[in-house]
C-alpha positions in Angstrom: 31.2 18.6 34.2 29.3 21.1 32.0 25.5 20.3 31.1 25.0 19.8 27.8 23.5 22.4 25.7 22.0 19.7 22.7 19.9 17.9 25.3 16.3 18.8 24.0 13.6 19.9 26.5 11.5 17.5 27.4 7.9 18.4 26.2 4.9 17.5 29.1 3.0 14.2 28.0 -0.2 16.1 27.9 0.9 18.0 24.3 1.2 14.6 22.8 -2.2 12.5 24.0 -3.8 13.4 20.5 -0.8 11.4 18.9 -1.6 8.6 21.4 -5.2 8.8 20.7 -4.6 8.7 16.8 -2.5 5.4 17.4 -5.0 3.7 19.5 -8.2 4.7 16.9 -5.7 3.2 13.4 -4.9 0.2 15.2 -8.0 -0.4 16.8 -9.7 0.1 13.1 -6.9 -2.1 11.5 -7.6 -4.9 14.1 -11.3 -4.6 13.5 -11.1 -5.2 9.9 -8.6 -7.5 9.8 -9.7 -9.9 12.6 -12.8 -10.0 10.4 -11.5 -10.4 7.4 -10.9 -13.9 6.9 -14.4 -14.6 7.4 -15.9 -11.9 5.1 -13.9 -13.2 2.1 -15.2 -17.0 3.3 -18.1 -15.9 3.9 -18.8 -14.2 0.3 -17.1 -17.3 -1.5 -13.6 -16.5 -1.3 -11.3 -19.6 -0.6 -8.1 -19.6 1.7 -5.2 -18.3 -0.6 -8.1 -15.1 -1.3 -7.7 -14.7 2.9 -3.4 -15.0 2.2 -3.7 -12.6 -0.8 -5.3 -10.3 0.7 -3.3 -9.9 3.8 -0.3 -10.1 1.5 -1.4 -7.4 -0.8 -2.2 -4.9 1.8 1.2 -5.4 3.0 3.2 -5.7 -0.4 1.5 -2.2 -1.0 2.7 -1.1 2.5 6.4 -2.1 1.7 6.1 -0.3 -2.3 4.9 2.9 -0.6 7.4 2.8 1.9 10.1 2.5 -0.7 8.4 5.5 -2.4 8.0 7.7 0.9 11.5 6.9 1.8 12.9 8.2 -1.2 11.0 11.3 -2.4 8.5 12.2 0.9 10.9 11.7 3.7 11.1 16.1 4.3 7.3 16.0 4.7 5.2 17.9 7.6 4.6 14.9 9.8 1.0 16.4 10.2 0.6 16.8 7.1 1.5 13.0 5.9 -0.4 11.2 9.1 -3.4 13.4 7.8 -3.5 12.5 4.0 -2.8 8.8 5.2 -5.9 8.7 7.3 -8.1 10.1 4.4 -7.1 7.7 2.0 -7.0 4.8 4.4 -10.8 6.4 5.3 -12.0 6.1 1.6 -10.7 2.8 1.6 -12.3 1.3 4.3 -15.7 3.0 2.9 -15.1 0.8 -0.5 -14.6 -2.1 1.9 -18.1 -1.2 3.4 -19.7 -1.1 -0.4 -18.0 -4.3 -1.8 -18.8 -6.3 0.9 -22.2 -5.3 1.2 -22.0 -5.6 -2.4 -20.6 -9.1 -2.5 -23.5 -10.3 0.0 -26.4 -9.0 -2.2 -25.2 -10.8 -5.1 -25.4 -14.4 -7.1 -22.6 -16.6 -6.3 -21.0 -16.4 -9.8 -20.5 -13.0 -9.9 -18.8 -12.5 -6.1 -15.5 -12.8 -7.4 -15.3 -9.2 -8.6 -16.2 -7.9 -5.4 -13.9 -10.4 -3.3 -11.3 -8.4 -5.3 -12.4 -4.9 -4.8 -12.5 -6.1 -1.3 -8.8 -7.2 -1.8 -7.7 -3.7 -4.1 -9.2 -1.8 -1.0 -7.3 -3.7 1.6 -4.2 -3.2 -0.6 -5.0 0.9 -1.6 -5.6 1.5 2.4 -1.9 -0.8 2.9 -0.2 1.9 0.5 -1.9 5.2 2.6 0.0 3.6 5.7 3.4 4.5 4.6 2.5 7.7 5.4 1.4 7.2 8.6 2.9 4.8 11.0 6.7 6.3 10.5 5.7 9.9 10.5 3.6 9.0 13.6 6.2 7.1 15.3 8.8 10.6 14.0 6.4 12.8 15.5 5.9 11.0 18.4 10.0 10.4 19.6 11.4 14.1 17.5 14.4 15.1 19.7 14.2 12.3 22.2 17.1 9.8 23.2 17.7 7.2 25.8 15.7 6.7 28.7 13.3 9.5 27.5 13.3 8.0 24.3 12.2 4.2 25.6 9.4 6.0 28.0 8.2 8.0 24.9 7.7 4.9 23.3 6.2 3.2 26.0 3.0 5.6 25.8 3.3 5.2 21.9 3.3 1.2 21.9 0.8 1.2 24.9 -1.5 3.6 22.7 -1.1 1.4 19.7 -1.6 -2.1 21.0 -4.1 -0.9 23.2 -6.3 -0.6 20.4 -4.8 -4.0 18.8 -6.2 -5.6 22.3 -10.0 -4.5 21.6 -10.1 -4.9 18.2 -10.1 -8.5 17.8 -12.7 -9.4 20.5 -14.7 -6.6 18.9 -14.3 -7.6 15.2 -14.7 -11.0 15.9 -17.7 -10.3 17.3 -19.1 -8.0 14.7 -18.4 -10.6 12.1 -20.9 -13.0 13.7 -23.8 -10.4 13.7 -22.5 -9.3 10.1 -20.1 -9.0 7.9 -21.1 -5.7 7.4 -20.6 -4.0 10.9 -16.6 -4.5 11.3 -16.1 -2.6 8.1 -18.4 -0.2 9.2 -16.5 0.1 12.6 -13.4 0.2 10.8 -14.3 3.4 8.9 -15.9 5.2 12.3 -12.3 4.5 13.6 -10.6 5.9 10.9 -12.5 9.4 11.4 -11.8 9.7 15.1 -8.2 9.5 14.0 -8.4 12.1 11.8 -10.1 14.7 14.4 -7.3 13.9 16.6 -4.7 14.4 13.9 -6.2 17.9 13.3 -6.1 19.2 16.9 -2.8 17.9 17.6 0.3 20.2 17.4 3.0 19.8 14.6 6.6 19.4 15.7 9.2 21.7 14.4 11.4 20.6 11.3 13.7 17.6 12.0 16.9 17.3 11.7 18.7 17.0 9.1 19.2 14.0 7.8 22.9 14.3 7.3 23.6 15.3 10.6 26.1 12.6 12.2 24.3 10.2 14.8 25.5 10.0 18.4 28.7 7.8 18.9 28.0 7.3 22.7 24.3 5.3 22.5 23.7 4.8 26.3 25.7 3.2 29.2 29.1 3.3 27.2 27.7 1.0 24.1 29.4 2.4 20.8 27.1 2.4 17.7 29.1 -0.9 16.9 27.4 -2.8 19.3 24.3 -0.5 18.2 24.4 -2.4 14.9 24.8 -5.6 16.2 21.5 -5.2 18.4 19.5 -3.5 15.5 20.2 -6.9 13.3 19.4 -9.1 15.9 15.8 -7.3 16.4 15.4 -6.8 12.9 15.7 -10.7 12.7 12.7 -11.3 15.3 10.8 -8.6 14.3 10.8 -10.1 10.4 9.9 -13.6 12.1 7.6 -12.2 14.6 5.7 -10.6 11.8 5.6 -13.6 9.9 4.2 -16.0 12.1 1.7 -13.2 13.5 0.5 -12.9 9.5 -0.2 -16.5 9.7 -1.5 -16.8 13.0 -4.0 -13.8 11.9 -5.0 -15.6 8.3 -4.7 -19.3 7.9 -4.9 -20.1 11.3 -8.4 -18.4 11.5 -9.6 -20.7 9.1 -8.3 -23.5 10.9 -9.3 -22.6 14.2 -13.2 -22.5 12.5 -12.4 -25.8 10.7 -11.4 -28.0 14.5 -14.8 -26.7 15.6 -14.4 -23.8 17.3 -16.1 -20.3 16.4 -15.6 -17.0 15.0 -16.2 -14.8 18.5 -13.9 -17.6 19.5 -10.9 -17.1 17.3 -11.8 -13.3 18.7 -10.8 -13.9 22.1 -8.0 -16.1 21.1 -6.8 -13.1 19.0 -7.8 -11.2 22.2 -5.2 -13.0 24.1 -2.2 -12.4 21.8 -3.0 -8.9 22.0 -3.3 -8.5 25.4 0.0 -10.2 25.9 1.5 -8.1 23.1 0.4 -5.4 24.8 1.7 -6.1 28.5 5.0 -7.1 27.0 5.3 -3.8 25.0 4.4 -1.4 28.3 6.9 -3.7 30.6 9.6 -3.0 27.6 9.0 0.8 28.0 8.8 0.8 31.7 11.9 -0.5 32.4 15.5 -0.4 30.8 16.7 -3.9 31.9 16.9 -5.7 28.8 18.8 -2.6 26.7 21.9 -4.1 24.7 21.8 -7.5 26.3 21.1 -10.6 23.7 19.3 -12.8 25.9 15.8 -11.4 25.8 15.9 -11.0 22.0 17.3 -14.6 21.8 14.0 -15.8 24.1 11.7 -13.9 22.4 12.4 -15.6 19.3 12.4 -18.8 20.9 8.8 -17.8 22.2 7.7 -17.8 18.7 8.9 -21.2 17.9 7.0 -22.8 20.9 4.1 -20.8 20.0 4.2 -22.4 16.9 4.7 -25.8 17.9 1.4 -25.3 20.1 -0.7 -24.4 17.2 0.7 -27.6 15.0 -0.1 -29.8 17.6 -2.9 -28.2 19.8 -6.2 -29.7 19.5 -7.9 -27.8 22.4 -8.9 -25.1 23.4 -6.5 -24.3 26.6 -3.5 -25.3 24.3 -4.3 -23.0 21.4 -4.9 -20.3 24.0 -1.7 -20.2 26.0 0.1 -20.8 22.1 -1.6 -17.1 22.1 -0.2 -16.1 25.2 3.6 -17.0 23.9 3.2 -15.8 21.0 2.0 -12.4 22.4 4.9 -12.0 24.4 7.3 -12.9 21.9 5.7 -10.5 19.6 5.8 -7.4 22.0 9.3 -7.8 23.0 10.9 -8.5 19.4 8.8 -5.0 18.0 9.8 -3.2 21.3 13.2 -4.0 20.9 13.5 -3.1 16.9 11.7 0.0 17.6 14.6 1.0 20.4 17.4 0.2 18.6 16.5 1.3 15.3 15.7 5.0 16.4 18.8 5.8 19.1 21.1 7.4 18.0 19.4 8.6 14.8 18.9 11.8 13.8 16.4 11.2 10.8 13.7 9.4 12.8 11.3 9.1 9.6 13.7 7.0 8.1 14.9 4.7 10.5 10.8 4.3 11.3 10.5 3.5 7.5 13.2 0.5 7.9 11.3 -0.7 11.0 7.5 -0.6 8.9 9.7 -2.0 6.1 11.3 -4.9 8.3 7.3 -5.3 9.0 5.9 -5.3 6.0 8.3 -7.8 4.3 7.1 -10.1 7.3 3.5 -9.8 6.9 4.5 -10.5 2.9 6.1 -13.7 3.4 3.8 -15.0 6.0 0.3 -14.3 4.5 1.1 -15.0 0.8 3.6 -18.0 1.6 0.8 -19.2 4.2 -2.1 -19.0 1.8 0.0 -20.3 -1.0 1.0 -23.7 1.0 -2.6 -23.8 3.0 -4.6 -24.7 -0.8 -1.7 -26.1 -2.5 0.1 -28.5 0.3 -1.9 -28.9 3.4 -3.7 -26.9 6.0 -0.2 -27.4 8.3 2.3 -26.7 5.6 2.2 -23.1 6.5 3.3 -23.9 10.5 6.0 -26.0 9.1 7.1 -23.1 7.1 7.3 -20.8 9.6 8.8 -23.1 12.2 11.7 -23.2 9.3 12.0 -19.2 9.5 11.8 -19.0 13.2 15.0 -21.7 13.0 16.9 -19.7 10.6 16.5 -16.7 11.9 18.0 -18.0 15.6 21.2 -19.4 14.0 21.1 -16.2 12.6 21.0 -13.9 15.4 23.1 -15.7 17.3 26.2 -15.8 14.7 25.8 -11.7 14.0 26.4 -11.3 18.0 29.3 -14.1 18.0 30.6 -12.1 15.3 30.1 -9.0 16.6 31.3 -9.4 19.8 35.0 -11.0 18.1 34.8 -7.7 16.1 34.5 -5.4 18.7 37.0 -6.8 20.8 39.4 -7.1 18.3 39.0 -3.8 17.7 39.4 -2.9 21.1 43.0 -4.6 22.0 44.0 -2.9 18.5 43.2 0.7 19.8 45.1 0.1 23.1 48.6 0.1 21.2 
């Protein structure tokens, strides 16, 4: 057997800890600002579809730049795009500072203008993230495939939802001393990233994007079976997203309305991210679950109990382990997209693109369907909706693998005569 010459070197973990850092500071800032956020807008007079709008505005600006970067910046220096995204985001956040603290200072007929500044920001600093998470998530798996490729990953969504697990409790927290502080946190975040960003080394050009992907993906799955799995996780991450959005906007509200308090909601959010988190690294670690339907299949089903908790939880414990479900579900279903979508690809910033742009789409129809049917129909309308999506999107998944696997092995008794 001769070795094969295309393998690329793997690089020592050490070269790449800036990268990891960068990931943890973002997401620890975005989950600062964001856990806060429903009760800044409340707490400056805006009303519930104000909290949807302005999760689903930061996201809708995160799908239009993705479009845009996919199209015309794909060739770009990953260094150089992770930088310019973490300056804008930077002067975002700033703006967030001045229009909240602007918002507090003044009468309460003239808050509206600075619950939308507050809402343009959110949406400007949505936007700069096109050019950051997928030419992260590039730099960070650039010439990496398989096994290497899911440990590689394991570091990066460890990194990441490491600082997703903080944030909460921390923003939460923040939000009760003032609304101020979170926005202030998010912006000292958002520097720290970009130090790291400038000491870390750039990776040499990619690939082309031409260039053919591998036909063999691992363990002797052809990149038919490739597809099938990437549809199926494409389907759970859209839900997963979905439901998080909602979880993350209305539900806040709601968890404040049964009683319960802001640093409360904090360590609820606290839980989901710890469970994300656990069930991203166990994803990473081990190689168990690669091109088998069952744990996609469960992980959606996760999200439909999770849900059914929050619709019917009154307490405490209840709402809590809905948390812990949902977490798990979560991690496994972006894991899993994240996988599939970059093996076997050779242009890594745009198959990272698809997966923000799976995301975003999510985070769309969750926040501004969820705000929309929390004023308009009833404080559970947007539960129901989800629950609908979460349904779909099973009968989904599971007719794309009937049908794939008939496919396949059709195709198969074909090509033996």
């Amino acid at each position: 057997m001769t070795e094969d010459t295309n393998q690329p070197a793997i690089a020592p973990v050490g070269r790449a800890w800036p990268l990891y850092g960068a990931a943890f500071c973002t997401a620890l800032s975005l989950s600062v600002c964001w856990t806060a956020m429903p009760f800044v807008l409340s707490g400056i007079g805006g009303t519930e579809a104000h909290v949807g709008y302005a999760v689903a505005l930061n996201s809708l600006s995160y799908l239009g730049a993705l479009i845009l970067t996919g199209s015309l910046l794909g060739h770009m220096d990953t260094k150089r795009a992770t930088r310019l995204a973490t300056v804008v985001s930077l002067a975002a956040a700033v703006a967030m500072v001045f229009a909240v603290h602007g918002g507090g200072r003044s009468e309460a007929g003239s808050r509206l203008a600075w619950i939308w500044a507050i809402i343009a920001a959110g949406g400007l600093g949505g936007a700069a993230m096109a050019l950051y998470w997928p030419f992260l998530m590039s730099w960070v798996s650039a010439r990496f495939e398989g096994l290497e490729l899911n440990r590689r990953f394991w570091r990066y969504n460890g990194s990441w939802s490491g600082g997703g697990l903080i944030g909460p409790v921390v923003g939460a927290w923040l939000v009760e001393v003032n609304p101020l502080w979170p926005m202030v946190a998010s912006v000292v975040c958002f520097g720290l990233a970009l130090v790291l960003l400038t000491i870390a080394k750039s990776n040499p050009s990619p690939a082309p994007a031409t260039e053919a992907p591998d036909k063999r993906i691992e363990n002797g799955h052809d990149v038919r079976m490739l597809a099938d799995y990437r549809w199926m996780s494409r389907i759970a991450l859209f839900c997963s997203w979905g439901c998080q959005a909602i979880a993350r906007s209305q539900f806040a509200l709601l968890f404040v309305a049964l009683g319960y308090t802001e640093a409360q909601f904090g360590l609820y959010y606290g839980a989901f991210a710890l469970c994300n988190f656990l069930a991203l690294v166990g994803a990473g670690r081990w190689a168990f679950w690669h091109f088998r339907p069952g744990p996609i299949i469960t992980a959606q089903a996760l999200l439909l109990i999770a849900l059914l908790m929050m619709v019917f939880g009154r307490t405490l414990p209840v709402f809590f382990l809905s948390a812990i479900v949902l977490g798990l579900g979560f991690g496994f279903a972006y894991s899993s997209h994240l996988y599939y979508g970059a093996s076997g690809s050779r242009n890594r910033s745009a198959r990272m693109a698809i997966h923000e742009t799976v995301i975003s789409l999510g985070i769309t129809t969750g926040a501004g369907a969820g705000g929309y049917l929390a004023k308009n129909v009833g404080a559970y309308a947007p539960y129901w909706f989800a629950i609908g999506m979460v349904c779909l999107g099973l009968a989904a998944q599971m007719t794309i693998h009937l049908v794939s696997r008939i496919m396949v092995a059709r195709h198969r008794r074909i090509a033996r005569f």
